[in-house]
C-alpha positions as CSV (number, residue, x, y, z in Angstrom):
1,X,95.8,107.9,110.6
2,X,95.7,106.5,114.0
3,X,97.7,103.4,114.5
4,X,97.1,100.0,115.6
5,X,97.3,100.9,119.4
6,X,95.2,104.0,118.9
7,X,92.7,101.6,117.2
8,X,92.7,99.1,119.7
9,X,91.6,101.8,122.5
10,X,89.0,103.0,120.2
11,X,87.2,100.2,119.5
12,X,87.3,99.2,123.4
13,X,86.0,102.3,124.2
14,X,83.0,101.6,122.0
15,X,82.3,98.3,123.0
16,X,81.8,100.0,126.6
17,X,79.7,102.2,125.3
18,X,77.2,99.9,123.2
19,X,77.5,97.5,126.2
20,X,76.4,100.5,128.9
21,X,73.6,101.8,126.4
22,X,72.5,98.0,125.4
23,X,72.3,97.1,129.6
24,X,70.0,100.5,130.0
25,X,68.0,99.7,127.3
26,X,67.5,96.4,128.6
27,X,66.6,97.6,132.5
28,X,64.7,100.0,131.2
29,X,62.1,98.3,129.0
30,X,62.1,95.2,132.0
31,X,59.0,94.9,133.9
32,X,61.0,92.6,136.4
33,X,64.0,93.7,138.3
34,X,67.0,91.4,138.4
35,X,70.5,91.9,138.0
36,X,71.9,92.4,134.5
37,X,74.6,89.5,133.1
38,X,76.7,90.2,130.3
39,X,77.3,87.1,128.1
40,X,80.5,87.1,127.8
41,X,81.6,83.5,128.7
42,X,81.3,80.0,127.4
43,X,79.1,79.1,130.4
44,X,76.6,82.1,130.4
45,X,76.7,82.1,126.2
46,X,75.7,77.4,125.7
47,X,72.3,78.3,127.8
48,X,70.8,81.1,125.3
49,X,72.5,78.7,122.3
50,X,70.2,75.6,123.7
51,X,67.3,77.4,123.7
52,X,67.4,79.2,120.6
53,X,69.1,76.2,118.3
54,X,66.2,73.7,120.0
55,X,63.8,76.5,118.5
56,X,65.3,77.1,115.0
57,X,65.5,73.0,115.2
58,X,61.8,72.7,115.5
59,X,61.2,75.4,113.0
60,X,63.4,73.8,110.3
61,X,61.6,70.5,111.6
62,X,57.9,71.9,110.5
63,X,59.2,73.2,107.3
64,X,60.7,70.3,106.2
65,X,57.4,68.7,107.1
66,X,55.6,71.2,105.0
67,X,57.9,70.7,102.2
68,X,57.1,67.2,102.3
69,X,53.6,67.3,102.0
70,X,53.9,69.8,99.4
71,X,56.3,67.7,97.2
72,X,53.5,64.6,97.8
73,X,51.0,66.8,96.4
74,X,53.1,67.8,93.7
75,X,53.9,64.5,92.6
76,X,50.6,63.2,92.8
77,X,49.1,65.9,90.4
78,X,52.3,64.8,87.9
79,X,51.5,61.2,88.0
80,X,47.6,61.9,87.5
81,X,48.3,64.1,84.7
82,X,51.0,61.5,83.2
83,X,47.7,59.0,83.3
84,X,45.5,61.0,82.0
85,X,47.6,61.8,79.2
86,X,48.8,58.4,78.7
87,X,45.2,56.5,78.7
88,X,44.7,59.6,76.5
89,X,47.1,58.3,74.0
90,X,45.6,54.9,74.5
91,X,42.0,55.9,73.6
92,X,41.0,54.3,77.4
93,X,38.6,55.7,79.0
94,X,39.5,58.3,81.9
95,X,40.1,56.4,85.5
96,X,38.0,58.4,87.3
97,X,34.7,57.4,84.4
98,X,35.1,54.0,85.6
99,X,34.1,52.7,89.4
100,X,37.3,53.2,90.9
101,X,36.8,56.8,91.7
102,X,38.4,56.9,94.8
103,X,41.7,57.2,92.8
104,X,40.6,60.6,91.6
């Protein structure tokens, strides 16, 4: 069993590691030289969280749009059925016989 010291350096030691082989990775598959910054502070970490929160921002913005319209559509096919059914029950005529089609 290695103790909590033994630990410690351990998982430090892999951390370096994943951090060299991630900062290869990264130069290697770069068309564009430039120098490397690890994130590892507050002010190099709130740039990358501005961009990608204004992107899941708009994302959840379009869905919810999406959901909207979807939910409209939904409840107009409920309400059309609901008079349907109900002029139905009244022995009317069906709305959409008469000359207010534009409701169908």
């Amino acid at each position: 069993m290695l103790n909590e010291r033994q630990r410690r350096l351990l998982y430090n030691v892999e951390m370096e590691q994943m951090a060299q082989t991630a900062k290869a990775l990264m130069e290697s598959v770069s068309h564009v030289q430039s120098n490397f910054t690890s994130a590892t502070h507050l002010e190099h970490v709130r740039p990358m969280f501005k961009v990608s929160f204004a992107v899941l921002l708009t994302m959840n913005a379009v869905v919810s749009a999406f959901v909207g319209v979807l939910q409209s559509i939904d409840q107009y096919f409920i309400v059309h059925a609901k008079v349907d059914r109900r002029a139905g029950q009244l022995g009317l005529p069906h709305p959409c016989d008469s000359s207010l089609t534009f409701f169908c």
